[in-house]
Structure formats: structure tokens, C-alpha cells
C-alpha positions in Angstrom: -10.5 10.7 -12.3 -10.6 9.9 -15.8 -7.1 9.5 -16.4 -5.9 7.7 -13.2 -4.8 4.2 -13.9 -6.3 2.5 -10.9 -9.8 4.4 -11.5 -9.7 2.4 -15.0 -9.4 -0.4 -13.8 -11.6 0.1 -10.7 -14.5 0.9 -13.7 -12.8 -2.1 -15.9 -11.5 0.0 -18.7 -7.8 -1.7 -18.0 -8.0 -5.5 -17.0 -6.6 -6.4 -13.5 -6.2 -10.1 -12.1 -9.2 -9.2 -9.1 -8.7 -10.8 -5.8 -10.8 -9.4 -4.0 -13.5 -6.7 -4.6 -16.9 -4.9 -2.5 -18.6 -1.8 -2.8 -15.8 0.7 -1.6 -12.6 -1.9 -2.0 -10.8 -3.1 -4.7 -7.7 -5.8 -4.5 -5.6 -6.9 -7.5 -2.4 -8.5 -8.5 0.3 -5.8 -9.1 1.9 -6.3 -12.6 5.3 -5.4 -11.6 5.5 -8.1 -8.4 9.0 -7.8 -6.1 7.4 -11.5 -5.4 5.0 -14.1 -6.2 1.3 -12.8 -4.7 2.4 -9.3 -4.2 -1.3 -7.8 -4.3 -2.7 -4.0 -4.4 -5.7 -3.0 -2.5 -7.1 0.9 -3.3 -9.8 2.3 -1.9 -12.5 2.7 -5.2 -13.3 6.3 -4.0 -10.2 8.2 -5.8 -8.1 10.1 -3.5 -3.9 10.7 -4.6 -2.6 9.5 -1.2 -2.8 8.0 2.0 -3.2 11.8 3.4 -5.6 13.0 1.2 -7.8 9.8 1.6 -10.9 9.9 4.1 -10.2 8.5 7.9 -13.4 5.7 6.8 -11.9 4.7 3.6 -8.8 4.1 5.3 -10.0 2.3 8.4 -11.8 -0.3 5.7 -9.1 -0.4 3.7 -6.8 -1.4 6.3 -9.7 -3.8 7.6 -9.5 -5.5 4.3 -5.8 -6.0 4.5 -6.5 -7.3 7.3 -8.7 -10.1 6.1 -7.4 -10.8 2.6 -3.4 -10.6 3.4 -3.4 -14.1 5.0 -5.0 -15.8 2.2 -2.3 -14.3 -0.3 0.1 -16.0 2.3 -1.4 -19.2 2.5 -1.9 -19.3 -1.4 1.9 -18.2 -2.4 3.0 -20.5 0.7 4.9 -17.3 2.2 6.4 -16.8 5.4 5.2 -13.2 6.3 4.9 -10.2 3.9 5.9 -6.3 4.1 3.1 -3.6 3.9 4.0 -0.6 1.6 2.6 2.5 1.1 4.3 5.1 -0.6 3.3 9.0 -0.5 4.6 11.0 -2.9 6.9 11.0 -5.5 10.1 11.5 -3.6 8.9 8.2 -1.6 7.9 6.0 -4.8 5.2 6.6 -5.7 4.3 6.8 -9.3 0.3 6.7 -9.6 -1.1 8.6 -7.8 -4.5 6.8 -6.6 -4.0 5.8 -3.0 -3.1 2.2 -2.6 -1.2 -0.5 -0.5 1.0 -3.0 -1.4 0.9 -6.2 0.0 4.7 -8.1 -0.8 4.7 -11.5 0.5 8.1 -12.5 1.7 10.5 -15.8 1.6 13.4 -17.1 3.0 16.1 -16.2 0.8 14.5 -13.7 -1.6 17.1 -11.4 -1.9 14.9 -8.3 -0.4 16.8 -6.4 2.3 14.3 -3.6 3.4 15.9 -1.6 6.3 19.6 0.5 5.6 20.1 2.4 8.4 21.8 5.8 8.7 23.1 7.8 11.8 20.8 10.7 12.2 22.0 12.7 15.5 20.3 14.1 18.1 17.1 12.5 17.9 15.4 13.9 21.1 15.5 17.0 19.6 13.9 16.2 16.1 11.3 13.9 18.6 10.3 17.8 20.0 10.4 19.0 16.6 7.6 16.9 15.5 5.5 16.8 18.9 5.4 20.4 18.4 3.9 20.1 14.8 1.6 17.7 16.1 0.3 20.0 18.3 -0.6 22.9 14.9 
């Protein structure tokens, strides 16, 4: 898409700091870190989300994750990292080219991920999506 962000860079128009790149892969440091390493990878084939993006360009995708995310540990010295992805502009997310986010953690870094909320009666909301699954 010619005026997707990530597609520029994929095709080099906008510079990235590359990580890691093959023919259908692309990882790069994000320019607005919440830490030191905090990495994007995006599948090069554009799609606008994780649920618009085909099941094999997902499944390497994640594969590649897989591979590179211990290496961005290892470099930064971090002790784990969260996984992000987020779908949609109510959840986040602001280009829309599908990507992950790779956000290497610390001790002590101030993030505090998880605020919970009562929800109520959650066997009944557990049959309201089982029966969606089965549309």
C-alpha cells in the first residue's frame, strides 16, 4: 500500500534500524521503545491486522519471533519480554500494517501490564463465545 508506513520502510523509502530481515519477514527497532530492544516484526506482504493477515504469514511470523526474540534478550541483557499485538484502533493500534511488538522487560521498569476488573458471570459470556465459535 503506498501510503502505509511499514510498507515504506519494508521497500526502504523510510529508514528503519533492521534486525532481522528474509523474503516474507521484516524486524526492526521501534522508534517509540517502552524499553531498550523493543523490536517490530511485520509480515512484508501488507495486510491491516492480525485478522486480516493469511494463516502462513502468521505461522512464520510467529516462527521468527520465535527465533529472533532471544537474541534481543541476550543483547539488551533483559530478563523476559511481553508480546503485543494490537488490533484495531480501540486496542492501540495506530498503523495499520499487521505487526508484533517485542518489549523486552527489567526488574524495576516501572511497566505494570495487567489491571484487573470484576466482570460477572463469566460462564455465561464463556457460552456466549463458544457459540460464536461455532458460526
Amino acid at each position: 500500500m503506498s501510503d502505509c508506513l511499514f510498507c515504506k520502510i519494508i521497500q526502504g523509502d523510510i529508514p528503519a534500524d533492521r534486525i532481522y530481515e528474509d523474503e516474507q519477514v521484516l524486524a526492526f527497532l521501534d522508534i517509540h521503545p517502552v524499553n531498550t530492544g523493543h523490536t517490530l516484526f511485520i509480515p512484508k506482504q501488507h495486510a491491516d491486522n492480525l485478522l486480516e493477515t493469511p494463516d502462513e504469514n502468521l505461522a512464520h511470523l510467529m516462527q521468527i519471533v520465535k527465533k529472533i526474540a532471544p537474541s534481543i534478550l541476550r543483547a539488551v541483557q533483559a530478563e523476559g519480554f511481553n508480546l503485543g499485538v494490537n488490533t484495531g484502533s480501540i486496542a492501540g493500534q495506530v498503523i495499520f500494517h499487521t505487526h508484533i511488538h517485542v518489549m523486552p522487560r527489567f526488574s524495576k521498569d516501572g511497566h505494570d501490564m495487567w489491571h484487573e476488573k470484576e466482570i460477572g458471570d463469566l460462564t455465561n459470556i464463556a457460552e456466549r463465545i463458544r457459540k460464536e465459535i461455532q458460526k
